[in-house]
C-alpha positions as CSV (number, residue, x, y, z in Angstrom):
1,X,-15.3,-31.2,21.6
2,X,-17.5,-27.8,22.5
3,X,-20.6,-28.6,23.7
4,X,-24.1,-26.3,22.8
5,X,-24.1,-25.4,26.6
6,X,-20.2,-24.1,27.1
7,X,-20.4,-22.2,23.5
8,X,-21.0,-18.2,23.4
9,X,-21.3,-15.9,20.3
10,X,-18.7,-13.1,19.8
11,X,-20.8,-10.8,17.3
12,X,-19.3,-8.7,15.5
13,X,-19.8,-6.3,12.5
14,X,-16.3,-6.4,11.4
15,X,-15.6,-9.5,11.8
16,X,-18.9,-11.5,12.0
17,X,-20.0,-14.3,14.4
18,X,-17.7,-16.3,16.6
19,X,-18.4,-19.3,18.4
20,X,-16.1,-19.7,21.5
21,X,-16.0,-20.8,24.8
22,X,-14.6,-19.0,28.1
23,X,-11.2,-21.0,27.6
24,X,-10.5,-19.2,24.6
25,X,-10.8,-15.7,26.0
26,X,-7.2,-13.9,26.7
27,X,-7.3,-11.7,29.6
28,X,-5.1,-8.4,29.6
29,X,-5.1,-7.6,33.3
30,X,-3.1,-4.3,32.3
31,X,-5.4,-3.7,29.3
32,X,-3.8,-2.3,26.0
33,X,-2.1,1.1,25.2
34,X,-5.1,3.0,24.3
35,X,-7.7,0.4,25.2
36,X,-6.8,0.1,28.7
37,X,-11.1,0.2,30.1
38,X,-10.7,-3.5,27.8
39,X,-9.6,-6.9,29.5
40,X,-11.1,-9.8,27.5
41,X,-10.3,-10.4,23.9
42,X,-10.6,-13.4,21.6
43,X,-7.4,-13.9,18.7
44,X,-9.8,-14.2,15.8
45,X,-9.0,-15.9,12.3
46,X,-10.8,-15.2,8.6
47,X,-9.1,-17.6,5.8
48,X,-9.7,-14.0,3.6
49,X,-7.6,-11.7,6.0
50,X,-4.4,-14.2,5.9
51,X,-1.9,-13.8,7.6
52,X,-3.5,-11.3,9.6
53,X,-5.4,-12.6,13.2
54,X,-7.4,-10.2,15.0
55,X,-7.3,-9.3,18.5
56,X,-11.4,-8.9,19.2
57,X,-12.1,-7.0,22.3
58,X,-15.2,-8.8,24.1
59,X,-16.0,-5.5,25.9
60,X,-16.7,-3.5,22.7
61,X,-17.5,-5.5,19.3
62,X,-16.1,-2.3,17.1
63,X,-12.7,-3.3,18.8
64,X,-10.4,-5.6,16.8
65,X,-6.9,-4.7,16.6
66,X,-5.3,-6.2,13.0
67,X,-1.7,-8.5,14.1
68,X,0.3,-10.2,12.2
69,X,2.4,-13.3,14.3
70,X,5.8,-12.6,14.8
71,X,9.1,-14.3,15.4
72,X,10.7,-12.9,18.0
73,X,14.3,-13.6,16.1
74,X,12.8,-10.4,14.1
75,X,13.2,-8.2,17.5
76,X,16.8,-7.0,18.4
77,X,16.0,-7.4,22.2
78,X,13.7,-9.7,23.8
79,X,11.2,-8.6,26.6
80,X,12.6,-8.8,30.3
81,X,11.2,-11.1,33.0
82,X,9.7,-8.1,34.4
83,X,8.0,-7.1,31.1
84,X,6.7,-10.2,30.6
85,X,5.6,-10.6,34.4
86,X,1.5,-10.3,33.3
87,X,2.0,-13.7,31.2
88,X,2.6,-15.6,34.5
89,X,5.0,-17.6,32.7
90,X,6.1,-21.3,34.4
91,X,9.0,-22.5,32.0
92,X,7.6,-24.5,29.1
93,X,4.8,-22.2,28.5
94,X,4.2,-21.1,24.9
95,X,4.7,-17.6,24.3
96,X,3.3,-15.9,21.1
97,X,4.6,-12.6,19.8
98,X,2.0,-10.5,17.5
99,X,3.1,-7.1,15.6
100,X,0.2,-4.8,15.7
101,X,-0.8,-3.6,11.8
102,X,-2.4,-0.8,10.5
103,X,-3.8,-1.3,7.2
104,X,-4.0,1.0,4.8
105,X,-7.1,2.0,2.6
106,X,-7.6,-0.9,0.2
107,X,-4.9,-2.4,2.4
108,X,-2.3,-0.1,-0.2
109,X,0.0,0.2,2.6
110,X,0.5,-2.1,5.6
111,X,2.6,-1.1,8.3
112,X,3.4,-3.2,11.7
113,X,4.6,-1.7,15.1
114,X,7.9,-4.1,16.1
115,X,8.2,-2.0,18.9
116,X,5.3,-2.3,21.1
117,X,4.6,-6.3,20.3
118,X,1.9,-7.8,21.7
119,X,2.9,-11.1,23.9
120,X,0.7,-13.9,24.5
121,X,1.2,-16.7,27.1
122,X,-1.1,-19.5,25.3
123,X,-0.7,-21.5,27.9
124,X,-2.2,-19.3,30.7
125,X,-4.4,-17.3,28.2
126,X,-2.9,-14.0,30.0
127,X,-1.7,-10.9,27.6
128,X,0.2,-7.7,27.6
129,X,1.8,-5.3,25.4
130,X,5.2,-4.3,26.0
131,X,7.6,-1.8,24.6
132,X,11.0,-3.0,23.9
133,X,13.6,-0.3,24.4
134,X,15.8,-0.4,21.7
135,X,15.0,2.5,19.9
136,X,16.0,1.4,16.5
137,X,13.1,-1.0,16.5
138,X,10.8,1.0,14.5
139,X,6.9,1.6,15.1
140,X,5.7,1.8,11.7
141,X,7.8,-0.8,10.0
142,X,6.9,-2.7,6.7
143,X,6.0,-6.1,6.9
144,X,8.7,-8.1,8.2
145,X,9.9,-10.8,5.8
């Protein structure tokens, strides 16, 4: 149980307020592709943007990439040991793979990036986004069934 002292407030205009603790923050010690000045990030869930999940950047409020989880018996080609290196991965760790989305005006068109997932050790709470190099993986995919 989360006690008043531990709990902080993520507040956010997108995506309102968000009570969490330290142990929920994910730490990308490479940063992300085009938010790499951003280390910290909270996964973030809203019952009315299922199945999406949110990757909120603690840095920068206005930051809060759209994912949608993914089973990684959707990818052709699994990340390497090296790739996945970042996660500090120790054997029974659970990994989560996210597809990044990009949402459409009036969310019309949704498209996901299967290429560049974003990987997750749970476990550790580390992150880091890796490209897969199979080419045929596309980068603006529909939404995997």
């Amino acid at each position: 149980m989360m006690t008043i002292e531990s709990a902080l407030v993520y507040q956010s205009s997108k995506l309102g307020d968000v009570t969490y603790t330290s142990e929920d923050v994910i730490r990308f010690p490479q940063g992300i592709p085009g938010f790499e000045n951003f280390r910290e990030f909270l996964l973030v869930t809203r019952e009315e943007c299922d199945p999406f999940i949110f990757l909120a950047a603690l840095e920068h409020t206005d930051v809060a990439l759209p994912l949608m989880p993914l089973a990684p018996s959707t990818l052709s080609v699994r990340p390497s040991a090296a790739m996945l290196a970042p996660l500090a991965i120790s054997g029974d760790d659970t990994i989560a793979y996210y597809a990044v989305a990009s949402i459409g005006l009036n969310a019309t068109q949704i498209i996901v990036n299967l290429r560049a997932p974003i990987v997750i050790n749970l476990d550790t709470r580390l992150g880091c986004q890796v490209i897969l190099p199979d080419e045929r993986l596309p980068i603006a995919s529909p939404i995997p069934a």
